[in-house]
C-alpha positions as CSV (number, residue, x, y, z in Angstrom):
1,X,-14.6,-20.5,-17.6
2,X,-16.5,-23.6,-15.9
3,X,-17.6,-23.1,-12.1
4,X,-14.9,-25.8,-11.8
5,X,-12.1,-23.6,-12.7
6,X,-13.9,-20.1,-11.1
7,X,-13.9,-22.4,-8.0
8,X,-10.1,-23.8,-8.5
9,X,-9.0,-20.1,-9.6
10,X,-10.4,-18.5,-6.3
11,X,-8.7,-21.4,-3.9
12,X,-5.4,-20.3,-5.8
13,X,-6.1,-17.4,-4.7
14,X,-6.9,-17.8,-1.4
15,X,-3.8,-20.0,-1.1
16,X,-1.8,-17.6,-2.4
17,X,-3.1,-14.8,0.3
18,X,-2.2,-17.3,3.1
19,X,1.3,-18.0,1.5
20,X,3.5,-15.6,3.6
21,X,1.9,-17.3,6.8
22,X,1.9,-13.3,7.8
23,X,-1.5,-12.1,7.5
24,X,-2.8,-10.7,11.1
25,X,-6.4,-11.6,12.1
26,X,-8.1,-8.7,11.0
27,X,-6.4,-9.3,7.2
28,X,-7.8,-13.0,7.7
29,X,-11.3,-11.8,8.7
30,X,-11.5,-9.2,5.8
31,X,-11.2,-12.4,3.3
32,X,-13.0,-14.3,4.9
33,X,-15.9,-11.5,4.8
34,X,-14.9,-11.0,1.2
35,X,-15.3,-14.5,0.3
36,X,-19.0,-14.8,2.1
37,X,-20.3,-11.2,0.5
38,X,-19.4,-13.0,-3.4
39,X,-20.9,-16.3,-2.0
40,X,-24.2,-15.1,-4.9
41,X,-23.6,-18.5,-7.0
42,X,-24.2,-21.4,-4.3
43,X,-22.8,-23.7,-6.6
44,X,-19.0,-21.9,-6.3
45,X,-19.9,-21.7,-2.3
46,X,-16.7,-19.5,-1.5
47,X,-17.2,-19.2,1.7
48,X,-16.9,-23.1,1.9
49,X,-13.5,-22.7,-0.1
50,X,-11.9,-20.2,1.9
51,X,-12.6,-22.9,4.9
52,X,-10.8,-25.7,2.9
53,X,-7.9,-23.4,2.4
54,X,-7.7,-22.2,6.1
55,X,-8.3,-25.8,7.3
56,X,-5.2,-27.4,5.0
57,X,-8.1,-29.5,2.9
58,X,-7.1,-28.8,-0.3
59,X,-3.5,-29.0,-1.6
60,X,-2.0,-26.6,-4.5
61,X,-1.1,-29.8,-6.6
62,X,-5.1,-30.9,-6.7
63,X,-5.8,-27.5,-7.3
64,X,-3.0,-26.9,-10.1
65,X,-4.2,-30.0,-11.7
66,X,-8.2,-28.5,-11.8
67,X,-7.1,-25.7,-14.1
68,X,-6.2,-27.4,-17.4
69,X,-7.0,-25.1,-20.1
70,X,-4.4,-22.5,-21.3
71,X,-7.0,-19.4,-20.9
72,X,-8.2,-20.7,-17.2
73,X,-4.3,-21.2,-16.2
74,X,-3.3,-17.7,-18.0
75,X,-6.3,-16.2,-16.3
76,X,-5.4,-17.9,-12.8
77,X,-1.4,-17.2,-12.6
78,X,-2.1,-13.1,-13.4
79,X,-5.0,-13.3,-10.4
80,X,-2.0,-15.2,-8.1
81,X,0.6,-12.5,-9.2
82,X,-2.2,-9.6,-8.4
83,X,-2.9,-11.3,-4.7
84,X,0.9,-11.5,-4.1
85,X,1.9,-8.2,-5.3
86,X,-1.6,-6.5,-3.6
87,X,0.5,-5.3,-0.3
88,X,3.1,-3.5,-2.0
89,X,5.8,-6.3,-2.1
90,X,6.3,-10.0,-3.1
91,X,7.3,-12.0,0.1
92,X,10.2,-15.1,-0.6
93,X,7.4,-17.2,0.2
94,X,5.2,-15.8,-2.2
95,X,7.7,-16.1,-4.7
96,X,8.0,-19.9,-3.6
97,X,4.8,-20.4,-4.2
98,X,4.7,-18.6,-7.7
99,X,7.6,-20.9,-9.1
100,X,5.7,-23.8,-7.4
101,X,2.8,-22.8,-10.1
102,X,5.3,-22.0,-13.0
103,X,7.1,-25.6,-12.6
104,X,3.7,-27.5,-12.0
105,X,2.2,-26.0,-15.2
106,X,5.6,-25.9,-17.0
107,X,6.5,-22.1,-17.6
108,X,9.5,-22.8,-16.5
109,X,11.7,-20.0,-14.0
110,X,11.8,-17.3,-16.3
111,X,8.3,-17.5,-17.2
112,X,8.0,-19.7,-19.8
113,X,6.6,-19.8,-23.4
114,X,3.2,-19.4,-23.1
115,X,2.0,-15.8,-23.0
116,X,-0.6,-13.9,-20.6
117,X,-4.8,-13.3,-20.9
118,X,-3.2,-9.4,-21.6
119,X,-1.1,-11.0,-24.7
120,X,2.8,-10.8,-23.1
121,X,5.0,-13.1,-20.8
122,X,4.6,-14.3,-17.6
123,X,8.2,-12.5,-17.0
124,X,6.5,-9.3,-18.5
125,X,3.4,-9.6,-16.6
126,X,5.4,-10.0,-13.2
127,X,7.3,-6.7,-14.1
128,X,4.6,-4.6,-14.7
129,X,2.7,-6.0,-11.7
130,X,5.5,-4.6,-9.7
131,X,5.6,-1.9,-11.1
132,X,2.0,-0.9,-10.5
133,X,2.6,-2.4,-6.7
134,X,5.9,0.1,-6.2
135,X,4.2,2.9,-8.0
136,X,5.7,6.7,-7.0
137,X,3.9,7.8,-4.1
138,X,4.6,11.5,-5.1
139,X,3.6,11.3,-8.4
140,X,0.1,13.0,-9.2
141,X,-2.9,11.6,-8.7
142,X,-4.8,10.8,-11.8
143,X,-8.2,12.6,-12.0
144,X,-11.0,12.6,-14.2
145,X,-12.4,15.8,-15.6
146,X,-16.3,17.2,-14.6
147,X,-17.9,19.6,-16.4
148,X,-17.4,23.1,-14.9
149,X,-20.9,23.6,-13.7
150,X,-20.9,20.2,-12.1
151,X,-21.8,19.9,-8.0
152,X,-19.4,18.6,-5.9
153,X,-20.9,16.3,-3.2
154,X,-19.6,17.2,0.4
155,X,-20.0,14.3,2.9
156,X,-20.9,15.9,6.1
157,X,-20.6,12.4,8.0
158,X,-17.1,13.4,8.5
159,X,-18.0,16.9,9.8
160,X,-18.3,16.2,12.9
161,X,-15.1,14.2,13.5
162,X,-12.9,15.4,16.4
163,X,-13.5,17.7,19.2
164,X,-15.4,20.8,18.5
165,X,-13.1,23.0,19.6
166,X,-9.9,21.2,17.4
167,X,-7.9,23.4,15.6
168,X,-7.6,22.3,12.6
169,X,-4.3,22.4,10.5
170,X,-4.1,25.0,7.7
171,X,-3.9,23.1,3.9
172,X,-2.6,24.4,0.7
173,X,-6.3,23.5,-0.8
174,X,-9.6,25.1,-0.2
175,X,-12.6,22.4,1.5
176,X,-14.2,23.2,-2.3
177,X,-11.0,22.1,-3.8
178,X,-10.3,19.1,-1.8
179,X,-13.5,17.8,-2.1
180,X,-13.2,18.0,-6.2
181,X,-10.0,16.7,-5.6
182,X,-11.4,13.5,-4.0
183,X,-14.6,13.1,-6.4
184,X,-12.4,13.3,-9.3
185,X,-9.7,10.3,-7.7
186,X,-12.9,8.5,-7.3
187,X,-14.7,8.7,-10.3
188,X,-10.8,7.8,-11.8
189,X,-10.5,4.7,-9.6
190,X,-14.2,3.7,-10.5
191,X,-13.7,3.8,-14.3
192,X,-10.5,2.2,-13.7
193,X,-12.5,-0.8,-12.1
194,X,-15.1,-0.9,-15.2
195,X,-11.5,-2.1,-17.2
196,X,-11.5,-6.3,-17.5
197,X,-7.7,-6.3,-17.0
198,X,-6.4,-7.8,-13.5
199,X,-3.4,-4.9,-14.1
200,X,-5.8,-2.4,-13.8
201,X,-7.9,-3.4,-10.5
202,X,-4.3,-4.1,-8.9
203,X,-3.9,0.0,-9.4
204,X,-6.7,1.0,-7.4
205,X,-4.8,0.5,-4.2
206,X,-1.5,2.3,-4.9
207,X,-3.8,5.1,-6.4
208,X,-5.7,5.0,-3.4
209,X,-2.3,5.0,-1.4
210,X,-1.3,7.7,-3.7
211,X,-4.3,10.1,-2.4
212,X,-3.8,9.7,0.9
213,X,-0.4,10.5,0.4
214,X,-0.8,14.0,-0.9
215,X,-4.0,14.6,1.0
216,X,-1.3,14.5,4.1
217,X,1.1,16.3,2.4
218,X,-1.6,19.3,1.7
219,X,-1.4,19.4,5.8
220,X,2.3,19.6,6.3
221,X,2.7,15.7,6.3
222,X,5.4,13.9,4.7
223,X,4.0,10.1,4.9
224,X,5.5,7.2,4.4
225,X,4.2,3.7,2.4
226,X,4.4,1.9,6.3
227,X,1.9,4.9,7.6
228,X,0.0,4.6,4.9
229,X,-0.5,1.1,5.0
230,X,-1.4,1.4,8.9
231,X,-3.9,3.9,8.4
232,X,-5.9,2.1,5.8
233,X,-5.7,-1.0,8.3
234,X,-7.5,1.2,10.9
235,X,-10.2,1.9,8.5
236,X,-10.5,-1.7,7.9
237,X,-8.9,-2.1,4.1
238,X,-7.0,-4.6,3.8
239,X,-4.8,-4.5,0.5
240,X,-5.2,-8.5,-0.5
241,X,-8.7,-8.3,0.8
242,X,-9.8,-5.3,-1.7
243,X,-7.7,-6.7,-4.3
244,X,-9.6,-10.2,-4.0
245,X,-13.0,-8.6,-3.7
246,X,-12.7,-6.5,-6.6
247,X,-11.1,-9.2,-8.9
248,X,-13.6,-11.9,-7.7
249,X,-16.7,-9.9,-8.5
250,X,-15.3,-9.6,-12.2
251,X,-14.4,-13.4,-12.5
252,X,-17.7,-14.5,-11.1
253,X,-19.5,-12.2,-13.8
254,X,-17.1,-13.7,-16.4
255,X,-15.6,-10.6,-17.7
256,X,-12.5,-10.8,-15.8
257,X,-9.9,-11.0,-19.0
258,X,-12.3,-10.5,-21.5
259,X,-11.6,-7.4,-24.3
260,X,-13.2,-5.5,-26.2
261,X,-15.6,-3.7,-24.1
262,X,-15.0,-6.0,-20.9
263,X,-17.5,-5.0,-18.0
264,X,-19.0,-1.2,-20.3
265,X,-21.7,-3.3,-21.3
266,X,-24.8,-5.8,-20.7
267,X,-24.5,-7.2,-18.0
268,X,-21.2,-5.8,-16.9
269,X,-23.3,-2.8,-15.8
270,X,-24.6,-5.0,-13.4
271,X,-22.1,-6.5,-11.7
272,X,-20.6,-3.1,-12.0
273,X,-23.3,-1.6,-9.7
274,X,-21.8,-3.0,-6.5
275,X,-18.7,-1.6,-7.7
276,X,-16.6,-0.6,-4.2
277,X,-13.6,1.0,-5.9
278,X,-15.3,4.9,-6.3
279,X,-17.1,4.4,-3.1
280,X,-13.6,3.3,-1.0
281,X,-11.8,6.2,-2.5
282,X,-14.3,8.6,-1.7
283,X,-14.3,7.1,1.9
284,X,-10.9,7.2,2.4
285,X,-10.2,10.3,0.5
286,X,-12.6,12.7,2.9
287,X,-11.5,10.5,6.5
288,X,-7.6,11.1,5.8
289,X,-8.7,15.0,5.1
290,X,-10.4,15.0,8.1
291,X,-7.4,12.7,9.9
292,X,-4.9,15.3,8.7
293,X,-6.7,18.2,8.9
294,X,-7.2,17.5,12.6
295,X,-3.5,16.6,13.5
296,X,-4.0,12.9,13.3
297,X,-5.8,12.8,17.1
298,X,-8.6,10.5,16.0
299,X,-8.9,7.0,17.6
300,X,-9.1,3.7,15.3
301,X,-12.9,3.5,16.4
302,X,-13.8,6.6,15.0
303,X,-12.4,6.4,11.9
304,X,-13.6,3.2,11.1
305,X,-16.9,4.2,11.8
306,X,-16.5,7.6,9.8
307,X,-15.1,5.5,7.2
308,X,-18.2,3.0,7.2
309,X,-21.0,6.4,7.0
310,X,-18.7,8.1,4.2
311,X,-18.7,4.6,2.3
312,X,-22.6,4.6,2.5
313,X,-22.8,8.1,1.1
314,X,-20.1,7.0,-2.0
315,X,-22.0,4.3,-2.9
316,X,-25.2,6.2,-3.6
317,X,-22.7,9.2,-5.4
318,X,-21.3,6.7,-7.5
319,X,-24.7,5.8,-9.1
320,X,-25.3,9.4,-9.5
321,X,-21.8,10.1,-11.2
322,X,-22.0,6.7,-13.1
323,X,-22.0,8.3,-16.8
324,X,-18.8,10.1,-15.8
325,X,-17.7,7.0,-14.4
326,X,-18.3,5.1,-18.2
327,X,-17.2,8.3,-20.1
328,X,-13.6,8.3,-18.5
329,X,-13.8,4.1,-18.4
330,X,-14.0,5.0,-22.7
331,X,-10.8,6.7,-22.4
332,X,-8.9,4.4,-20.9
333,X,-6.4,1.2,-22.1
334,X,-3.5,-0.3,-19.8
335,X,-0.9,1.7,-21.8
336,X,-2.5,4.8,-20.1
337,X,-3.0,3.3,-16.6
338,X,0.7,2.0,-16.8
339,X,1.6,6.1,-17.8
340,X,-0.4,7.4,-14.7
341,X,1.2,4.5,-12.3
342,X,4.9,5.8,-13.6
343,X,3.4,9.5,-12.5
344,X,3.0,10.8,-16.6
């Protein structure tokens, strides 16, 4: 793609994150932070188009018309579809604004003729992003397999969480066996993110969700998607705002979309090494444990500050557990990832 359409393909984006008119501040700042820490190329300036966008100085039709080229507009809708369907749930504005993109680029309502960057419909791409969005909650977690001698890391940043005296709640897994637990969800979710499909970054966040959800339920804790949802906002994730991050870095590296072996190689391994996905989910992972563990008593500010020391200790595991990370990235294809969304 030309840094005309990369450019036009993240204010689609961006537009299509604002489209609900319902994102709170903090959802608005995490963009907006997201679109300054990808700012590398100055000639994109993203920062600069996440202003236009905010500002009402671009219009969908001039952006629409930017993207002319089947691949770019293939490439483009799937990224839309991702942003809309990133919080669980397509809003009727959302939808408005994806049939404004299907009748300006003539795909007509039932998604029209011309087939996706992953080789189906439009209609069929729209399924299976919901799909991935609704995925079973109860379900197992995916995990990727260590070798039985391998150490597993134990952040103590999270230690000291909670008053000393706490009681904490008794689990159905052992600390060992939680912490395995977690490193193997995030070694999962970081090979997931080494795949060039937008289908596949999309289901790092229900995975994530997914986690969270039996790491409560270990504790006695029958969650819901809503509390879910609310705690990873008090950590500071933001479902659109990881979504966009994680896409973004691969389209800016231009192997967003591509096949064969997408971002495995050259200089995918790269743009790979600021990878967040096996970082967040070791973050989150070990702060819900300690959340639950405690009886859910700990205030917004401390976990967002656990979650911030945790995700500085996953981002120097995930270099150390990188070949695992490659090795289980081998194994992988979107049939499989589409079986461990469905809970198979």
């Amino acid at each position: 793609m030309t840094q005309e359409e990369i450019r036009a393909t993240v204010t689609l984006c961006l537009l299509a994150a604002f489209a609900d008119g319902e994102k709170h501040d903090r959802e608005r700042e995490q963009i907006r932070q997201v679109a300054e820490g990808l700012a590398r190329d100055q000639a994109i300036h993203l920062p600069g188009l996440y202003q236009d966008v905010l500002l009402r100085r671009v219009s969908l039709p001039q952006v629409l018309a930017t993207l002319s080229s089947p691949t770019a507009r293939q490439l483009a809708y799937e990224m839309v579809v991702c942003v809309c369907d990133a919080d669980g749930h397509t809003s009727p504005k959302e939808e408005a604004f994806l049939a404004q993109v299907r009748q300006a680029w003539g795909m007509g309502g039932a998604g029209g003729a011309l087939g996706t960057a992953s080789g189906g419909s439009y209609t069929e791409f729209e399924q299976q992003a919901q799909v991935v969005a609704d995925m079973p909650l109860q379900a197992a977690v995916p995990e990727a397999s260590l070798p039985q001698d391998a150490a597993v890391p134990h952040p103590t940043a999270v230690d000291g969480l909670g008053s000393p005296n706490q009681q904490r709640r008794p689990g159905t897994l052992s600390r060992e066996a939680m912490d395995s637990k977690i490193l193997k969800a995030s070694i999962m979710n970081g090979a997931i993110e080494l795949l060039p499909e937008n289908l596949s970054t999309l289901a790092i966040i229900p995975l994530q969700m997914r986690l969270v959800y039996q790491i409560g339920q270990s504790y006695g804790y029958e969650l819901d998607r809503g509390h879910i949802k609310d705690l990873l906002a008090a950590l500071g994730v933001g479902m659109t705002s990881q979504y966009l991050e994680e896409a973004g870095r691969k389209l800016l590296s231009g192997l967003l979309g591509k096949k064969g072996k997408g971002l495995l190689g050259g200089l995918g391994r790269q743009a790979v090494s600021s990878g967040m996905s096996f970082a967040s989910t070791y973050a989150l992972g070990h702060v819900a444990n300690q959340y639950y563990a405690g009886g859910r008593t700990l205030s917004t500010e401390m976990l967002k500050n656990a979650y911030q020391h945790v995700m500085q200790d996953g981002r120097q595991q995930q270099e150390r557990y990188m070949p695992q990370i490659q090795a289980t990235a081998r194994e992988l294809n979107m049939a499989k990832i589409m079986s461990m969304v469905r809970g198979g």
